[in-house]
N, C-alpha and C positions, 0 to 999 in steps of 0.2 A: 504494500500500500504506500501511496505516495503522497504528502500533504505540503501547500504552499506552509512556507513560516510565516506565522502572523507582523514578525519583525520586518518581513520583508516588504509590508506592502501599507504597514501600519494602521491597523483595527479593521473589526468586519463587524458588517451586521449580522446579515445571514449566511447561508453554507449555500456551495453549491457540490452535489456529489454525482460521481460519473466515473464509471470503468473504464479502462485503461483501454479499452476495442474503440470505445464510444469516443473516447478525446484526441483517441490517434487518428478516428474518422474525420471530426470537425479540422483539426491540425493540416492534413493529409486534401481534404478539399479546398482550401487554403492555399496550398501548392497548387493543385492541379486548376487554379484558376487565374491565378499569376499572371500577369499583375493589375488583372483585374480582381473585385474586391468579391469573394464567396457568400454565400448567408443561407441560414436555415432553423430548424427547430428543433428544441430542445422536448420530448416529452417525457412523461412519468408521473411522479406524485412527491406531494408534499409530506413533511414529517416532523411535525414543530419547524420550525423555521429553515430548515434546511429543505432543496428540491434536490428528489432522487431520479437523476434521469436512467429512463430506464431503455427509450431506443433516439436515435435522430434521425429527421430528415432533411434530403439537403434539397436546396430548394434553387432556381434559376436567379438569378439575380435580372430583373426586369427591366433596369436601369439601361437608355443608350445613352445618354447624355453628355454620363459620366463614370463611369462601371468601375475606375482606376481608383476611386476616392467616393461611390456614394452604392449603397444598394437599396432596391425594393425586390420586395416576396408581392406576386400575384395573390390578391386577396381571395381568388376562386382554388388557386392552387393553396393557401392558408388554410382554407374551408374544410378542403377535400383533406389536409393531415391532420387537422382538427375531429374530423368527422370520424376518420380511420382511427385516430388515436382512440378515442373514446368508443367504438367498437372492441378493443382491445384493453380495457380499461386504463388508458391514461388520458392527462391532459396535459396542455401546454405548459410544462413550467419554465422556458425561457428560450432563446434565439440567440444563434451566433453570426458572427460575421469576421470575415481578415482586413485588416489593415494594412497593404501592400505597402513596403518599405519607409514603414512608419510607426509609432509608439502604439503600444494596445491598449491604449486608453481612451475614453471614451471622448465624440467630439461633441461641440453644442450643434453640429447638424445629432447627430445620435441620439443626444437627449431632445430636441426638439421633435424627431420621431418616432419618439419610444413613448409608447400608451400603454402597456401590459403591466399596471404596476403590482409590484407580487413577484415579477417575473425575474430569470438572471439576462444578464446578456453581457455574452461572454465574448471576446475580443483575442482574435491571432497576429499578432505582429508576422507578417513575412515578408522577410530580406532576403531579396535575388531571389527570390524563387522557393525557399527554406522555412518553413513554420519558425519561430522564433519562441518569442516569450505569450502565454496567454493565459489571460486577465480575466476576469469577471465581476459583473457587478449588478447587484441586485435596484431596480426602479422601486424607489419605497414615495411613499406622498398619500395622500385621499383624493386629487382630482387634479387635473390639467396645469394649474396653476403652482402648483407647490410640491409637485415631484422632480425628483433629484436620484441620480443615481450615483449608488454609493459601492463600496469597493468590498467585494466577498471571496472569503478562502472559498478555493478548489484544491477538494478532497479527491483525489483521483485510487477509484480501489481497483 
């Protein structure tokens, strides 16, 4: 089992927890989209404060704009892993995306379009081509106005 250090990243709120298949995946599509920027979903379920992802799915990134620096997930394509998920008994507990040769932390375009509050959204630095560092952080707020996201250990089992 592998766990970020709390020193490293300085205080968490919530946990995000995810098996070592599941994080080589989100890391690994990251690459394979270079350098343009990946995105997809996280599902599984909650457990006190920590989300246990239990499978991912990776999603198009919808963006022409600007695909190097911005993604969008199709809201029909949203629907339909929402829908699957919850067939299988999960839900949404958070969303990734890469940062192509860039910090994995999150930007104010990122908080500007992050609504899932509860949720993780998790962040892959890739340089040259290479997953790097990745980050996570939980959308905590009660409505549009006063959410923030804030910076959560990844528990990788």
């Amino acid at each position: 089992m592998f766990s970020v250090p709390l020193w490293l990243c300085g205080g968490f709120w919530g946990m995000l927890k995810i098996g070592q298949s599941h994080y080589d995946a989100l890391r690994q599509h990251g690459e394979d989209t270079y350098p343009h920027e990946c995105c997809g979903v996280l599902l599984g379920q909650m457990d006190g404060d920590a989300r246990i992802v239990t499978s991912v799915a990776r999603c198009g990134n919808t963006r022409s704009d600007s695909p190097h620096n911005r993604y969008n997930i199709d809201p029909r394509e949203l629907i339909r892993i929402q829908r699957e998920g919850r067939e299988r008994g999960e839900d949404i507990v958070g969303f990734y995306h890469s940062h192509p040769d860039h910090p994995p932390r999150w930007s104010p375009t990122d908080l500007a379009e992050a609504h899932w509050i509860g949720c993780s959204y998790v962040i892959t630095s890739v340089e040259k081509g290479k997953a790097a560092v990745t980050n996570s952080f939980e959308l905590v707020g009660s409505e549009e106005n006063d959410k923030k996201l804030v910076e959560e250990e990844i528990k990788v089992t």
